[in-house]
VOBA-1610 file (N, C-alpha, C; in pm, whole numbers, padded with zeros to 5 digits, always signed):
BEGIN
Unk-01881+03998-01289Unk-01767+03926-01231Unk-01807+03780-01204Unk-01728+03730-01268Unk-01742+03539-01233Unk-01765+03483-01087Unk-01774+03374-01109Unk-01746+03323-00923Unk-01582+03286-00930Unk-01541+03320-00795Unk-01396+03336-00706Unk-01379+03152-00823Unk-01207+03102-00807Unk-01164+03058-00866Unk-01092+03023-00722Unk-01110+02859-00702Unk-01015+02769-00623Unk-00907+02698-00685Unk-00768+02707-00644Unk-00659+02631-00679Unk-00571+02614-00580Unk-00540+02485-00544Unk-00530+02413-00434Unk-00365+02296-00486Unk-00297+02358-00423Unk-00175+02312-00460Unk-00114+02207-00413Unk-00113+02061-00439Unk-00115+01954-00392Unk-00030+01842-00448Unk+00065+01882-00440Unk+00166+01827-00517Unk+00348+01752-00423Unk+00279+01823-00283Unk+00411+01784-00214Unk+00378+01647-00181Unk+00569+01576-00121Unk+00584+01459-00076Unk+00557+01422+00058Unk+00572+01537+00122Unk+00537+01538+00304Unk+00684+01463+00328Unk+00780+01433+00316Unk+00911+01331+00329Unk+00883+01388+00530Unk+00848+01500+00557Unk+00899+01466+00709Unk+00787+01413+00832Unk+00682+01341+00745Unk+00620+01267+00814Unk+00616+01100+00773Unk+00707+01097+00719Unk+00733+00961+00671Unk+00778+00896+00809Unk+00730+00747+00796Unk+00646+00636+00720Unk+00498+00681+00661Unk+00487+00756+00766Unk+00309+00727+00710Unk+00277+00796+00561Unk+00340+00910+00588Unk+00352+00978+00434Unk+00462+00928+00351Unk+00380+00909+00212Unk+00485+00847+00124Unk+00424+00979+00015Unk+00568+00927-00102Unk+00567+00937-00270Unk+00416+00902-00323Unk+00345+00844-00290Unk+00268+00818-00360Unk+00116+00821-00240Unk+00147+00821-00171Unk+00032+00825-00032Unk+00047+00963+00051Unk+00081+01107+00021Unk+00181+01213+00096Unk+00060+01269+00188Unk+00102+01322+00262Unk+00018+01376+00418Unk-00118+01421+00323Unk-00106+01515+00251Unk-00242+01526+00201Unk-00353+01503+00167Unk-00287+01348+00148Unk-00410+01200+00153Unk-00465+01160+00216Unk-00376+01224+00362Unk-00387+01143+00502Unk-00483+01189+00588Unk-00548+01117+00703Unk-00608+01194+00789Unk-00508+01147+00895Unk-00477+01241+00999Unk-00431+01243+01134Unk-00522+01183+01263Unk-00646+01230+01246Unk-00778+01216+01351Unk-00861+01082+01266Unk-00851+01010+01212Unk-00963+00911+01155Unk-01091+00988+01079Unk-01080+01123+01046Unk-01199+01172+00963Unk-01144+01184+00782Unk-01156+01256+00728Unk-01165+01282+00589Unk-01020+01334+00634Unk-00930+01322+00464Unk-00814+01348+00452Unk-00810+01503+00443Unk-00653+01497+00431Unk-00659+01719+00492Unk-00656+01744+00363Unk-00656+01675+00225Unk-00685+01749+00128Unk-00883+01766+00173Unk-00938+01683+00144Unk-01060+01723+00161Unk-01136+01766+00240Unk-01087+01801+00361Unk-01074+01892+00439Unk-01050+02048+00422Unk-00932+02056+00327Unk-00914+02181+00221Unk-01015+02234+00199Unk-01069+02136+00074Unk-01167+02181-00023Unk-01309+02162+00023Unk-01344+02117+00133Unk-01465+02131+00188Unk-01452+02284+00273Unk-01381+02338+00327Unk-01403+02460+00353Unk-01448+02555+00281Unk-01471+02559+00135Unk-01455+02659+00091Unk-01616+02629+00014Unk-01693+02518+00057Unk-01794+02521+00003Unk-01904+02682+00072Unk-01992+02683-00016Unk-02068+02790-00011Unk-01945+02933-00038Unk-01781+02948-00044Unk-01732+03047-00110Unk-01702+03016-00214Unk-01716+02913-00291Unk-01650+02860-00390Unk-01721+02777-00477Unk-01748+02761-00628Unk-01863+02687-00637Unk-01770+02538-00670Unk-01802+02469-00680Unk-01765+02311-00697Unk-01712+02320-00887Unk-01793+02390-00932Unk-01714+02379-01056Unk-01589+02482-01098Unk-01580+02540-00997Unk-01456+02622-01035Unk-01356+02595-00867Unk-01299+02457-00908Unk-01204+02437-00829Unk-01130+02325-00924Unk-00962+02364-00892Unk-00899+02284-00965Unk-00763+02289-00882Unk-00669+02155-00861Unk-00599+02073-00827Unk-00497+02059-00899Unk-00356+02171-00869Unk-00260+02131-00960Unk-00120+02016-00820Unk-00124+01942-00894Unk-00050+01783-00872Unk+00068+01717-00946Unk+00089+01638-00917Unk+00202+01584-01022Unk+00130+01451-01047Unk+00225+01405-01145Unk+00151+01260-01270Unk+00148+01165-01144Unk+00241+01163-01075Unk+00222+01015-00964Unk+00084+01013-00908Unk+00035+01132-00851Unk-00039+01163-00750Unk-00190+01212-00826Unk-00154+01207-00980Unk-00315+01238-01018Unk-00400+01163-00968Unk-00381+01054-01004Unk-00525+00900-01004Unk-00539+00931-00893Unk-00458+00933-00746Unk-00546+00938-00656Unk-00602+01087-00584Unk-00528+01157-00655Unk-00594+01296-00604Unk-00731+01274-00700Unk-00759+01236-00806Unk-00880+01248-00851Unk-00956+01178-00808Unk-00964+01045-00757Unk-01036+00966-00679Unk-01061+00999-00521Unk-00997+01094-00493Unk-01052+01155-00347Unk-01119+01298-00374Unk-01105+01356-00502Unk-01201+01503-00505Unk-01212+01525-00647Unk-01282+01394-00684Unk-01363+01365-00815Unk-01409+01468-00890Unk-01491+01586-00801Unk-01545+01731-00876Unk-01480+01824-00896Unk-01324+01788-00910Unk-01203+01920-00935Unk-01184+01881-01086Unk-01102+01999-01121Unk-01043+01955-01217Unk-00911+01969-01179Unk-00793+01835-01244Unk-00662+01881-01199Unk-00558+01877-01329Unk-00478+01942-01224Unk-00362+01968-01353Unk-00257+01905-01274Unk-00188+01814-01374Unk-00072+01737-01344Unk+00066+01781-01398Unk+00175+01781-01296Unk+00284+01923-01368Unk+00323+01769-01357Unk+00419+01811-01537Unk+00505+01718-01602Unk+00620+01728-01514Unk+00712+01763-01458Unk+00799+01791-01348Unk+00793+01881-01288Unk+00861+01859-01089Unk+00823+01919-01004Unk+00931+02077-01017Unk+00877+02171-00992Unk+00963+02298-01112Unk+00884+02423-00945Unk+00868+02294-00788Unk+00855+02454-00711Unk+00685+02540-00763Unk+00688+02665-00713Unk+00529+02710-00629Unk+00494+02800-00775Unk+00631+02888-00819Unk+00611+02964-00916Unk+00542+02924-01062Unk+00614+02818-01120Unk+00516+02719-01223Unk+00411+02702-01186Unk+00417+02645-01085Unk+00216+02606-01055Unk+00156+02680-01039Unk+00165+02846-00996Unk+00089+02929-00995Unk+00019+03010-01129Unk+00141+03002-01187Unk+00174+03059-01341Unk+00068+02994-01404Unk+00115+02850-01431Unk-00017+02759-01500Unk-00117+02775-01480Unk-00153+02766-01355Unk-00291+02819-01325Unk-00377+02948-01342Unk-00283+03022-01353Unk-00291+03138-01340Unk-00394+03187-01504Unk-00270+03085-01586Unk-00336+03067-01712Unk-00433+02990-01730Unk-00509+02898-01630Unk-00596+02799-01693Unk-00718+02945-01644Unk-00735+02973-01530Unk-00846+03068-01509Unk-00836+03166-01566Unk-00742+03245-01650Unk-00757+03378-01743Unk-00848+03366-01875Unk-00816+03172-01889Unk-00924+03175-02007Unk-01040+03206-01997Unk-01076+03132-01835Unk-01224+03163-01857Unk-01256+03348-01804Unk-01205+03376-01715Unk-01238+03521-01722Unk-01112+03545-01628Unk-01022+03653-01707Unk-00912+03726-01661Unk-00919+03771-01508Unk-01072+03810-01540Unk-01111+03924-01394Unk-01119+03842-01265Unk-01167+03703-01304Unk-01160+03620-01176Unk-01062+03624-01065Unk-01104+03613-00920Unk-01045+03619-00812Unk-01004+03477-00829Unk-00856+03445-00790Unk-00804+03345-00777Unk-00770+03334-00614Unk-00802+03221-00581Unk-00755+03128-00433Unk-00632+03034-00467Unk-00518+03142-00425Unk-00410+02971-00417Unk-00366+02920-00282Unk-00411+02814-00265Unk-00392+02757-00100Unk-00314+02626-00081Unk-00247+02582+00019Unk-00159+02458+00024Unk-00311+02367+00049Unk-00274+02266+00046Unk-00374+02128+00060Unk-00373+02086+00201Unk-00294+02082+00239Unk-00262+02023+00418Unk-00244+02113+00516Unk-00311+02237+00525Unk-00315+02284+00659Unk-00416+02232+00764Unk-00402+02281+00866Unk-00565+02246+00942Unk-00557+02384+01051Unk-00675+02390+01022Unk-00781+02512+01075Unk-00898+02482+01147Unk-00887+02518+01234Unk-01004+02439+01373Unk-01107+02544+01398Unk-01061+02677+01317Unk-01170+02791+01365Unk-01206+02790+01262Unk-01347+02768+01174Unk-01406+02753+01033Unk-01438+02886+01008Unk-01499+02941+01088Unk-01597+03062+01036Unk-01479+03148+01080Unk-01382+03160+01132Unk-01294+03291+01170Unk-01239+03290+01024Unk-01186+03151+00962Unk-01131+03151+00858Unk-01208+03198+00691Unk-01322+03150+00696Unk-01405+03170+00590Unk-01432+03313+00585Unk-01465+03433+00698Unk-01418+03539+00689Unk-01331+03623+00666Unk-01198+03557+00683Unk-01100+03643+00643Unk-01093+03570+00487Unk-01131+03474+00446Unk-01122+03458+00329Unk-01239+03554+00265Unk-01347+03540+00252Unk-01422+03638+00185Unk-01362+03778+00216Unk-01320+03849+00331Unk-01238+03972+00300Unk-01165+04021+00203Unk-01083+03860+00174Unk-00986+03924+00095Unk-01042+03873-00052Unk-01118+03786-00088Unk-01203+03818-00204Unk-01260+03937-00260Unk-01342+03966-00143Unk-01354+04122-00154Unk-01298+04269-00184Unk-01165+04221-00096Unk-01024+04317-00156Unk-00967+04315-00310Unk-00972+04186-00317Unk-00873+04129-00468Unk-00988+04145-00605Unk-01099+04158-00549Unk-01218+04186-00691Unk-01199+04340-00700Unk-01155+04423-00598Unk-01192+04606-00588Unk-01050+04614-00625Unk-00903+04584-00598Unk-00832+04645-00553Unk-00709+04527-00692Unk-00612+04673-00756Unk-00504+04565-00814Unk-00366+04515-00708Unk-00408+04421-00613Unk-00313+04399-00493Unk-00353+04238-00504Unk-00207+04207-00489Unk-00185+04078-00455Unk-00183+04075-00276Unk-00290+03963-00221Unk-00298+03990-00090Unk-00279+03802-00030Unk-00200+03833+00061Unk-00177+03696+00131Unk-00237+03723+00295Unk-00272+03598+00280Unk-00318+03542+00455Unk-00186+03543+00553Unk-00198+03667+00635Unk-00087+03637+00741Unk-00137+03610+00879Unk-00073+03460+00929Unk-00103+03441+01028Unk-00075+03491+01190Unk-00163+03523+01239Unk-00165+03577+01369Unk-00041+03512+01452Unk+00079+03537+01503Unk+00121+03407+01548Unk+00124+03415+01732Unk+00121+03308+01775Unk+00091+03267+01919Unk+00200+03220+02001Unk+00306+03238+01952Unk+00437+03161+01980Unk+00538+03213+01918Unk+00698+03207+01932Unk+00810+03251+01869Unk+00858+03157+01799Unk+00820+03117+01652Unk+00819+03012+01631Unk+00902+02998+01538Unk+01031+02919+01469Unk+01174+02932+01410Unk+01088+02831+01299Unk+01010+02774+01274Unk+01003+02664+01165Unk+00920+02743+01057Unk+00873+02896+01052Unk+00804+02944+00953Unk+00856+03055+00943Unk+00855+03095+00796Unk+00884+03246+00744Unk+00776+03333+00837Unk+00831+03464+00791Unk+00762+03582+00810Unk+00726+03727+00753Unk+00576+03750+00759Unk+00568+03880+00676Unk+00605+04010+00780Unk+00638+04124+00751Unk+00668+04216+00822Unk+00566+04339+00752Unk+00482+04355+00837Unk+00351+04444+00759Unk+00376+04564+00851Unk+00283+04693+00770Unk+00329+04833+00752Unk+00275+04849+00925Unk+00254+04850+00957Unk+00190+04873+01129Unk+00102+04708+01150Unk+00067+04707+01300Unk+00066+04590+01413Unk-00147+04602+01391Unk-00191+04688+01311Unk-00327+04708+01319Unk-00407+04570+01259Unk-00527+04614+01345Unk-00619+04511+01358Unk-00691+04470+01225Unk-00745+04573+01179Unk-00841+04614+01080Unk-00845+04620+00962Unk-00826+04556+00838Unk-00864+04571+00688Unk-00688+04516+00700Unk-00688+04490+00549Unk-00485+04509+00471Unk-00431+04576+00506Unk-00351+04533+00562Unk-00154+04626+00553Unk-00083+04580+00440Unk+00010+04676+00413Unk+00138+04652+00321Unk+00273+04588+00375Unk+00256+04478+00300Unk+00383+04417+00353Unk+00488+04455+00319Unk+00570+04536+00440Unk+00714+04574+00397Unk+00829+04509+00344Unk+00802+04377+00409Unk+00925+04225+00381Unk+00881+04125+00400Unk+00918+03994+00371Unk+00896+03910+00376Unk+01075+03817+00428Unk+01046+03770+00544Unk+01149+03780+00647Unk+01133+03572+00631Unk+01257+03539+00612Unk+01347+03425+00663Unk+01338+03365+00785Unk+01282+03182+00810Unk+01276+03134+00904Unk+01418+03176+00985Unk+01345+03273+01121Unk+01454+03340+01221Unk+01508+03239+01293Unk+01616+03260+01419Unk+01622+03190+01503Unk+01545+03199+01637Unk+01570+03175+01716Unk+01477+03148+01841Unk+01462+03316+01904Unk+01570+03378+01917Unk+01589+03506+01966Unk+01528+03649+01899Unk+01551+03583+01746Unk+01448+03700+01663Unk+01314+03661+01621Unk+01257+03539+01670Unk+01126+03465+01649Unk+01061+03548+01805Unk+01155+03560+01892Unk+01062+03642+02029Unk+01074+03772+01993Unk+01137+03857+01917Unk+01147+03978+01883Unk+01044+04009+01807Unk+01023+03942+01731Unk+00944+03965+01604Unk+00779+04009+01686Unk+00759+03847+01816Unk+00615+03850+01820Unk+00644+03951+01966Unk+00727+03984+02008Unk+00681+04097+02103Unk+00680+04217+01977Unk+00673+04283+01885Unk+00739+04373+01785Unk+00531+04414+01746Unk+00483+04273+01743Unk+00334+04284+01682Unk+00279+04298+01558Unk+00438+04316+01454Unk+00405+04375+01339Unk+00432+04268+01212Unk+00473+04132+01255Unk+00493+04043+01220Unk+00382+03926+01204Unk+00400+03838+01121Unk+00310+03773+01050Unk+00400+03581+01030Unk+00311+03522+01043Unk+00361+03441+00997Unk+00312+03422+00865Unk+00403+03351+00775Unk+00365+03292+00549Unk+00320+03152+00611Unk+00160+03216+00545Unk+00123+03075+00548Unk+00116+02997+00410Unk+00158+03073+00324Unk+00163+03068+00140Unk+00024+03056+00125Unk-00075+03168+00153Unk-00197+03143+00104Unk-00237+03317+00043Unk-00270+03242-00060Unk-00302+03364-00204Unk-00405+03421-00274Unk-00470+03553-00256Unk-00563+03588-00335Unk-00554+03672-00394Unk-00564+03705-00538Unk-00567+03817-00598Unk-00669+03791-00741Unk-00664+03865-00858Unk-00685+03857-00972Unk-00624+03785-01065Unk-00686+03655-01144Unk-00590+03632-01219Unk-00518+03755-01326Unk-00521+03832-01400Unk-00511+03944-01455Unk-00377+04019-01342Unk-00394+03993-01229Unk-00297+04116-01193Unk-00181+04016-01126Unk-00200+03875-01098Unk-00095+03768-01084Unk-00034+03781-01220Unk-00086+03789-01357Unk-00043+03766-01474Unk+00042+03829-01507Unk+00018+04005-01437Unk+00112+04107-01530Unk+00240+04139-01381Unk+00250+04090-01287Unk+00320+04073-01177Unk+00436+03992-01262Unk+00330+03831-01309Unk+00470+03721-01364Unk+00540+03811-01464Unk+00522+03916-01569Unk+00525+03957-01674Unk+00611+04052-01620Unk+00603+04134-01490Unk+00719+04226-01445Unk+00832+04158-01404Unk+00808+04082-01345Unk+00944+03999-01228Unk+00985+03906-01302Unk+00931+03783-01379Unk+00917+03724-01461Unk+00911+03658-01570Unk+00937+03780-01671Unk+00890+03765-01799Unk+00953+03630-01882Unk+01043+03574-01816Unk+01043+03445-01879Unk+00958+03363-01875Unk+00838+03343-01809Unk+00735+03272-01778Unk+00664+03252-01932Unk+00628+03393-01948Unk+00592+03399-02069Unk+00627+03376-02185Unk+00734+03370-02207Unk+00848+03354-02329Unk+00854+03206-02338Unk+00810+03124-02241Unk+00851+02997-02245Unk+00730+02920-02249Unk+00622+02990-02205Unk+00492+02953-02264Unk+00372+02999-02427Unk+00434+03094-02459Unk+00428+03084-02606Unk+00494+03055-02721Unk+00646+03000-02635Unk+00718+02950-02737Unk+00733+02785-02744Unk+00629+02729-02628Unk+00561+02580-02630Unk+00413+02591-02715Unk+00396+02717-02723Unk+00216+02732-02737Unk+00143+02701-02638Unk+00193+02727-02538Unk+00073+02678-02436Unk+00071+02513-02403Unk+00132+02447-02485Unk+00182+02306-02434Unk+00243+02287-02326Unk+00222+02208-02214Unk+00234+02242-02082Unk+00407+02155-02080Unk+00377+02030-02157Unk+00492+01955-02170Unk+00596+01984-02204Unk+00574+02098-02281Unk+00695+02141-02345Unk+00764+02284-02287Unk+00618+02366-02245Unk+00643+02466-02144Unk+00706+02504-02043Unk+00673+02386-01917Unk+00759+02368-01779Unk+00873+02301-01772Unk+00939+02278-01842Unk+01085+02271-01836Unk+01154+02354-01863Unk+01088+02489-01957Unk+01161+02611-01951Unk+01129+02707-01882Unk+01039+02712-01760Unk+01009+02775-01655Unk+01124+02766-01572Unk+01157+02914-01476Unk+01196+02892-01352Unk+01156+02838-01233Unk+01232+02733-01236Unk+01224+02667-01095Unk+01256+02735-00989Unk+01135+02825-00937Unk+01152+02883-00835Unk+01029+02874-00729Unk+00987+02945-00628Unk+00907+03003-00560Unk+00814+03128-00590Unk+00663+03137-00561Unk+00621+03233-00617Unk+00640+03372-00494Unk+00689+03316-00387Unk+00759+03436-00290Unk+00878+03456-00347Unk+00947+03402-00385Unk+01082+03448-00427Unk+01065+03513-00590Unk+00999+03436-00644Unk+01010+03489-00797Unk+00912+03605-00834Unk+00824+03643-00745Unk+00662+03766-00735Unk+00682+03844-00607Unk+00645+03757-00473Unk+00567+03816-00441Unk+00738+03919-00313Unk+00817+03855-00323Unk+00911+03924-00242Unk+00973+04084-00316Unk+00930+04090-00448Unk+00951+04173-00530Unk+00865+04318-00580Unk+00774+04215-00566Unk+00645+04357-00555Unk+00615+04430-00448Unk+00563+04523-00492Unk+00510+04664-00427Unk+00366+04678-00408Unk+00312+04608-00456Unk+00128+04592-00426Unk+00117+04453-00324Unk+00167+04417-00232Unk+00115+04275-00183Unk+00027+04333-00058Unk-00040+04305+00021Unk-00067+04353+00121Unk-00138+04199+00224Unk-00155+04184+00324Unk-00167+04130+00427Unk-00262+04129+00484Unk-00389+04058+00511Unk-00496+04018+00585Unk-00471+03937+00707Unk-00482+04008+00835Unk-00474+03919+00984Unk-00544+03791+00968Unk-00483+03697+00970Unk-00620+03575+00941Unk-00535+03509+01178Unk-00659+03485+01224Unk-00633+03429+01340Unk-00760+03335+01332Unk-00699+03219+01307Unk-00843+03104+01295Unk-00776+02924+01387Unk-00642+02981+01455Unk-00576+02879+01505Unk-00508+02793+01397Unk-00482+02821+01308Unk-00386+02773+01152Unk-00268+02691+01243Unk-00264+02561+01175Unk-00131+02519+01169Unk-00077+02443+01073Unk+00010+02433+01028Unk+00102+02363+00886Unk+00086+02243+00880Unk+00066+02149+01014Unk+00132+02032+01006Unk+00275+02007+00884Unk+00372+02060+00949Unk+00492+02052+00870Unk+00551+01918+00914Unk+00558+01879+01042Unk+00648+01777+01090Unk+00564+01706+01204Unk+00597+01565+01253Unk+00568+01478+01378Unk+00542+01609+01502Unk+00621+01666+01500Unk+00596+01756+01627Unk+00458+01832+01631Unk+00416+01898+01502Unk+00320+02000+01531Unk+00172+01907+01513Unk+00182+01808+01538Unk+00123+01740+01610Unk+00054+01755+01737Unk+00190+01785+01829Unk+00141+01794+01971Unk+00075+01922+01973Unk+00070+02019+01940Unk-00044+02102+01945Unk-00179+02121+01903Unk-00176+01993+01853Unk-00336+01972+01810Unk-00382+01812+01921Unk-00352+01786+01981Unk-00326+01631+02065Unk-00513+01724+02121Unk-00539+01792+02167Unk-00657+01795+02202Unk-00766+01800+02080Unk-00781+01821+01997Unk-00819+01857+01854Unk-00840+01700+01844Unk-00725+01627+01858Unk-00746+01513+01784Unk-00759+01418+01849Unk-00817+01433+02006Unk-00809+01300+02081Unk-00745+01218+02142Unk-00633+01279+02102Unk-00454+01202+02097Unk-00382+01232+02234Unk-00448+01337+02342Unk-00379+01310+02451Unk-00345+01186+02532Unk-00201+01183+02581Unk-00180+01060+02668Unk-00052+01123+02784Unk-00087+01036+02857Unk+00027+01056+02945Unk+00177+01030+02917Unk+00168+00935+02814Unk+00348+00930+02727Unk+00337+01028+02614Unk+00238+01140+02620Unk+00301+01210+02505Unk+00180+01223+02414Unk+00176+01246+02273Unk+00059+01258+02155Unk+00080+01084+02117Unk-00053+01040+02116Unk-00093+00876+02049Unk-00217+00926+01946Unk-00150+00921+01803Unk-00210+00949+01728Unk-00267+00844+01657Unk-00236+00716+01682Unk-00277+00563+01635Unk-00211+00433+01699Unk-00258+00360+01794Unk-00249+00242+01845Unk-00312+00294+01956Unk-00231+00207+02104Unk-00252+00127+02227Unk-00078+00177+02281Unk-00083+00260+02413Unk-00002+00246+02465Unk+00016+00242+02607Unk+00081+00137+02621Unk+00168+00133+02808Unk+00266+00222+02816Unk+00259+00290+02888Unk+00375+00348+02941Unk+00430+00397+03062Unk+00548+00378+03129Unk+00592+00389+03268Unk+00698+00473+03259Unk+00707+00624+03312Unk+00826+00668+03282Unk+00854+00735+03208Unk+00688+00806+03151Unk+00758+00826+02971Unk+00675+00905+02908Unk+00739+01003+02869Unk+00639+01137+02858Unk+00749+01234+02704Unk+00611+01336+02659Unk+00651+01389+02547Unk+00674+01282+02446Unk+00657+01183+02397Unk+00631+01102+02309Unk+00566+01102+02166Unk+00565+01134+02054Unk+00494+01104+01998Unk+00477+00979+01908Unk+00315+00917+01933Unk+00317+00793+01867Unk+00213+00754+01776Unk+00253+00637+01650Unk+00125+00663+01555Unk+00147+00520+01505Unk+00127+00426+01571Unk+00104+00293+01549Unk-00021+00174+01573Unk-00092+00277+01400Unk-00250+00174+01417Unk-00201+00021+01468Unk-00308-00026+01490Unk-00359-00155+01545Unk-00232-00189+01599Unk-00121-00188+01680Unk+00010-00203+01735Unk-00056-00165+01876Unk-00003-00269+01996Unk+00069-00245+02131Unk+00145-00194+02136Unk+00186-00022+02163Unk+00334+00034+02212Unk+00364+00040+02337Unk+00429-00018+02390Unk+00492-00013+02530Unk+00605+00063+02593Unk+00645+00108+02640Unk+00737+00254+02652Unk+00780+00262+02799Unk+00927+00241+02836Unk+00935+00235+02953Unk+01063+00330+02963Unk+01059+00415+03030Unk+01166+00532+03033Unk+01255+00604+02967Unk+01160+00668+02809Unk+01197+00676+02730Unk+01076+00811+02744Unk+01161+00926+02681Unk+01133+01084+02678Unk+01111+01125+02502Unk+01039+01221+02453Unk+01115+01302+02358Unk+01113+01231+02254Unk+01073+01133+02176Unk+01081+01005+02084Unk+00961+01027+01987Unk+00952+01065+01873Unk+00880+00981+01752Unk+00923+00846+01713Unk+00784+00742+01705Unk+00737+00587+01721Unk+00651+00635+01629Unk+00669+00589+01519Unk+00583+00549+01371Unk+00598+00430+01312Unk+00484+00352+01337Unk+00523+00200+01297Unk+00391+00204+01173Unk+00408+00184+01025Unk+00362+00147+00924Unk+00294+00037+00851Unk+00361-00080+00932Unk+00338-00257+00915Unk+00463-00280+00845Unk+00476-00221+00698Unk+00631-00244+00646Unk+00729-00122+00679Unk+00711-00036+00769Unk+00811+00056+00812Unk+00815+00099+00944Unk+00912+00066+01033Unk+00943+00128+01180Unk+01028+00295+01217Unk+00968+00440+01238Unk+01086+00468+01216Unk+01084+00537+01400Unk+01199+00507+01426Unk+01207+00565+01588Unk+01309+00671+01600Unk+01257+00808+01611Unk+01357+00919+01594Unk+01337+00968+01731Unk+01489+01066+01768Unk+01453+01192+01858Unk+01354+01301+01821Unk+01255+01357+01880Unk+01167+01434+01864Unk+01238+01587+01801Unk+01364+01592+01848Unk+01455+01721+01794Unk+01516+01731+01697Unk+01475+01593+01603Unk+01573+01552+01480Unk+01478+01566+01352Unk+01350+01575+01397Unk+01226+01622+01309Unk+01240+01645+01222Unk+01347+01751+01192Unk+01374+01820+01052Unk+01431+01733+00979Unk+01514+01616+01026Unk+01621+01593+00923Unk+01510+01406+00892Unk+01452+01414+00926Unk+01374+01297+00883Unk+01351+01220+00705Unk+01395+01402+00675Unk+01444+01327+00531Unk+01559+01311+00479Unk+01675+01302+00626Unk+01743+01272+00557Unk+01754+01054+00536Unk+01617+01069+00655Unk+01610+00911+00659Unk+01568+00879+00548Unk+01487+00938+00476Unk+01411+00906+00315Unk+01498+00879+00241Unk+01616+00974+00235Unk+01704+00941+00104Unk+01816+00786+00131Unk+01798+00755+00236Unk+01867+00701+00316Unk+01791+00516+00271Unk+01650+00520+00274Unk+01557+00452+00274Unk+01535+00383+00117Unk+01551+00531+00025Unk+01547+00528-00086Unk+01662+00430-00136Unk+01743+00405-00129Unk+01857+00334-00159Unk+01843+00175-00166Unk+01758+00160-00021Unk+01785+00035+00005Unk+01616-00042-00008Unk+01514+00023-00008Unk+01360+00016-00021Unk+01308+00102-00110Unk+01302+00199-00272Unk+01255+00241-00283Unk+01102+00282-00246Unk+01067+00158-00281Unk+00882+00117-00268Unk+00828+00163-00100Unk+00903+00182-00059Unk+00830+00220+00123Unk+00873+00372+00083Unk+00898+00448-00002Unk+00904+00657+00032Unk+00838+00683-00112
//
């Protein structure tokens, strides 16, 4: 058996941390704390499980040059258009079958952050371990600590501690009332979209649920250009893994969080130094009188703040954006908004 196979999916825009995340600069580039960016942050975890030559970076054409200039020892694959989780898995799926079918594949987002290393690197070798013995597609479900409406959920066969469960469903960001149900329930999981199995048994999964995948990649030849435009643009939860009958579930509790938006921020404000009395200061200098729950991220800037609650303050040099902290989600709808009148700043 080969060594495990890293693929590290790095291709999003981040639009709901914009300013700072752009089109061409996206959170993944970024560091939050002044250390190494959360892509390389990623891919430094996995040293000593992973060897350096079998890790590869699927991206889009904007974002190659500099994804390759921040993790030089990958190899990446650049999707000719953005075609969603299912294509990129697929592709990949095919670049590691060449070299050995049997290989354990790692598919992981690029921008999480994980503060517990070794809780995490264990449940990752677990499920290496599982996915080399066993024909099961197995995902990382997160422990969750909170009733939390901004993430899907797995619903696994019993609340147990110990080895894989079978995931019964895969459950729809709830609302607030079935997000407390769920985590008093115990049997619930948060999707963190993180993936291990065989390439070989991802392959014949796409081939059950799927089979256009295939049809559209030997009738390019394997030309990627010509390939992914006749792929479904879908999700590999929606188009695999919500469909199958072999997935099963590893407890991963290593303090995981998405960084999805400005907000989940404030739960790392100790992590990152960033406590203040107006709130998370994730970059500048601030005064403040009056003024609390804040979040702010304005390098080398004086922010001054005088009776003002609840507020994301992201100042860029060429971009100001000052939102309600509860409007988080719709931050892109400022992008498209932005796009119109500035392309070059999203």
């Amino acid at each position: 058996m080969s060594a495990p196979e890293l693929v590290i999916m790095a291709g999003g825009s981040g639009t709901r941390f914009w300013p700072k995340s752009t089109s061409r600069r996206p959170k993944q580039l970024l560091s939050f704390a002044g250390g190494p960016s959360l892509l390389r942050q990623t891919l430094d975890r996995f040293d000593g499980i992973v060897p350096r030559g079998h890790r590869m970076i699927v991206t889009t054409q904007l974002l190659g040059p500099a994804i390759r200039e921040e993790a030089p020892e990958c190899r990446v694959l650049e999707e000719p258009q953005g075609r969603n989780t299912a294509p990129c898995v697929y592709w990949a799926a095919r670049e590691v079958a060449k070299r050995d079918p049997k290989a354990v594949m790692l598919v992981m987002p690029a921008d999480h952050h994980i503060p517990r290393l070794e809780d995490y690197q264990a449940t990752v070798r677990a499920a290496i371990d599982w996915a080399t013995r066993h024909d099961d597609l197995v995902t990382l479900g997160i422990q969750p600590t909170r009733p939390e409406t901004g993430y899907g959920y797995l619903r696994v066969a019993d609340g147990g501690e110990a080895g894989p469960v079978v995931v019964d469903a895969f459950v729809e960001k709830p609302n607030l009332d079935r997000a407390r149900e769920f985590l008093a329930a115990g049997n619930f999981l948060w999707n963190g979209g993180m993936f291990v199995w065989r390439a070989e048994v991802v392959l014949r999964a796409f081939d059950e649920f799927m089979p256009e995948m295939r049809k559209a990649w030997e009738k390019a030849d394997g030309e990627i250009s010509r390939a992914y435009p006749l792929m479904t643009a879908t999700s590999i939860d929606y188009g695999v893994m919500e469909r199958a009958k072999n997935v099963v579930s590893l407890r991963l509790d290593c303090g995981w969080d998405d960084l999805g938006s400005w907000p989940s921020l404030e739960g790392l404000a100790e992590v990152l130094r960033a406590r203040h009395m107006a709130g998370t200061v994730t970059g500048g200098e601030v005064v403040s009188v009056e003024a609390t729950g804040n979040i702010i991220d304005a390098p080398g800037k004086l922010v001054a703040l005088l009776g003002v609650d609840d507020l994301i303050i992201v100042d860029t040099g060429s971009a100001l954006l000052v939102a309600r902290k509860d409007r988080a989600q719709d931050i892109r709808q400022i992008v498209e908004g932005v796009k119109k009148v500035r392309p070059e700043l999203v």
